[in-house]
C-alpha angles and dihedrals in degrees: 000000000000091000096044083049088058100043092050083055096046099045103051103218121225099229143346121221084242134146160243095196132158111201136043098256101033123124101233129211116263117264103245090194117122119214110246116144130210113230086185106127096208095053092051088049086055088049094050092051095055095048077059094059092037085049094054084049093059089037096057084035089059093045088056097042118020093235134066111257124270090236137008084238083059086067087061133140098337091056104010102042086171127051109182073084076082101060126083125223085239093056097043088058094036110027089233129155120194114286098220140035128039116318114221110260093213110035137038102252130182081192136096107213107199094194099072119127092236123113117263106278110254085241086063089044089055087069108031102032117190145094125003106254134133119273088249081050093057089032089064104044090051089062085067084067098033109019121200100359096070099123107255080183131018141192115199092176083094141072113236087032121239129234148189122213135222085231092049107258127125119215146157134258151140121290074272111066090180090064084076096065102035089113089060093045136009107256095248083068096074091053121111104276 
């Protein structure tokens, strides 16, 4: 699997049969997005400041209801008031979505957020085969293996890739966040089980 993890890096793909999807069931539309990441430094500084306000937002969204949001879009306007918060540098000068991951079905979002209640996209699956679950669901069970630094968010407009953490912090990785805790734990463990 290793070796199928660094070619998918390598290669770039052009697009992922990914969604924007509400419920857990729905087949959702294909992602059109390519994968072509910025290496521009400035850009990534303006990303990361916007994972901090995003951050604040689920923060302030927890304290009020015990849970992380279904959705980012689900933050506006009570938590998120602006969401242009929501949109990426490299979207703003592409026009660019992420490639992969579930698109967010009520706001326009440069982010990938890894909490939603839909199933794993079959383009995930491709790489960490295992059991059906929602992607909270995975996401959860992942934190068993990597705590507090599973993404709760996640931009893939950049190379290295940025993430959010469940614990807060924003920090960089391959396509493949996992790649940075194999040592911890063999890469099958952060499939779906």
């Amino acid at each position: 699997m290793l070796g199928y993890l660094v070619w998918a890096q390598e290669s770039k793909p052009k697009a992922g049969p990914e969604s924007a999807g509400g419920a857990v069931g729905g087949s959702p539309p294909a992602n059109p997005n390519p994968y072509e990441p910025s290496k521009d430094k400035d850009e990534s500084v303006a990303c990361r400041k916007n994972l901090q306000k995003i951050n604040a937002a689920i923060q302030a969204y927890r304290k009020d209801h015990q849970d992380v949001p279904n959705w980012l879009s689900d933050l506006v306007p009570k938590y998120l008031a602006d969401t242009n918060v929501l949109i990426c540098p490299v979207t703003k000068r592409t026009g660019h979505q992420s490639p992969f991951g579930v698109l967010d079905p009520k706001v326009l979002s440069s982010y990938l957020y890894e909490f939603t209640t839909t199933p794993i996209p079959e383009i995930v699956k491709g790489t960490f085969p295992g059991s059906d679950m929602t992607m909270r669901d995975w996401k959860r069970q992942q934190m068993k293996l990597a705590g507090q630094q599973v993404p709760l968010v996640r931009c893939l407009l950049h190379e290295p890739a940025l993430n959010l953490s469940i614990g807060g912090k924003v920090y960089e990785s391959p396509v493949y966040w996992e790649l940075n805790f194999t040592n911890e734990a063999g890469l099958s463990a952060f499939s779906p089980h």
